[in-house]
N, C-alpha and C positions, 0 to 999 in steps of 0.2 A: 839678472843678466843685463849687459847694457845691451843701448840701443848703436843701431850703425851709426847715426851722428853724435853719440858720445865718445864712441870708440875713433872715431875721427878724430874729435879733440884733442884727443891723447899724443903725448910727446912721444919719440919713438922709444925712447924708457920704458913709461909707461905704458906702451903698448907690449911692448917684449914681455915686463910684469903680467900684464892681464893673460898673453899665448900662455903665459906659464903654468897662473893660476885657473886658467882654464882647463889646460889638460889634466893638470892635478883632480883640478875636478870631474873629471870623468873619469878616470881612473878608480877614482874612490866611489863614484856612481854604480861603474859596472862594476866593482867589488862586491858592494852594496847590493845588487843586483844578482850577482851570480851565488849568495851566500843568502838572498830570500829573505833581506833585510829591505830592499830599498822599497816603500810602500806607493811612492809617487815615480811612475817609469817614464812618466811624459817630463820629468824633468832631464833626463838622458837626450831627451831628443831637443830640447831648447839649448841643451848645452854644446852639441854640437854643433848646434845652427850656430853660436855665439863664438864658436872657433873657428866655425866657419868664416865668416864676418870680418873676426879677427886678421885672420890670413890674407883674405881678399885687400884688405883694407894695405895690411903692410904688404902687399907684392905690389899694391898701386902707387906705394909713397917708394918704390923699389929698394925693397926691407927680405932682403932673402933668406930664409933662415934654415938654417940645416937641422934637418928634421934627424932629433936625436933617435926617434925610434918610430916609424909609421905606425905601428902598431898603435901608437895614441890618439890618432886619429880616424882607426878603423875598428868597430868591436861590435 
């Protein structure tokens, strides 16, 4: 997971990249999760701190993004 001042660094490319790769990774988290697979549940919960983060970061460099489906960041 990065940190908030890595995720700063980031070009707003690069940031779009990581929102993206992050919900992917939650996604496959709670998959993982709801199929009694995922062995580590505290990783669920850093990843959404790190979307969090994410988002925060680009609504302050005013980076709007149209959220293709809440549900990815609810579960």
């Amino acid at each position: 997971m990065a940190t908030a001042s890595e995720i700063r660094d980031m070009t707003d490319e690069a940031l779009l990249e990581h929102l993206r790769s992050t919900r992917q990774e939650i996604f496959g988290l709670r998959f993982k999760n709801a199929t009694g697979d995922l062995e580590n549940t505290a990783s669920m919960g850093s990843a959404r701190r790190s979307l969090a983060r994410t988002l925060t970061i680009a609504r302050q460099r005013g980076i709007y993004i149209e959220n293709e489906s809440r549900a990815d960041t609810h579960g």
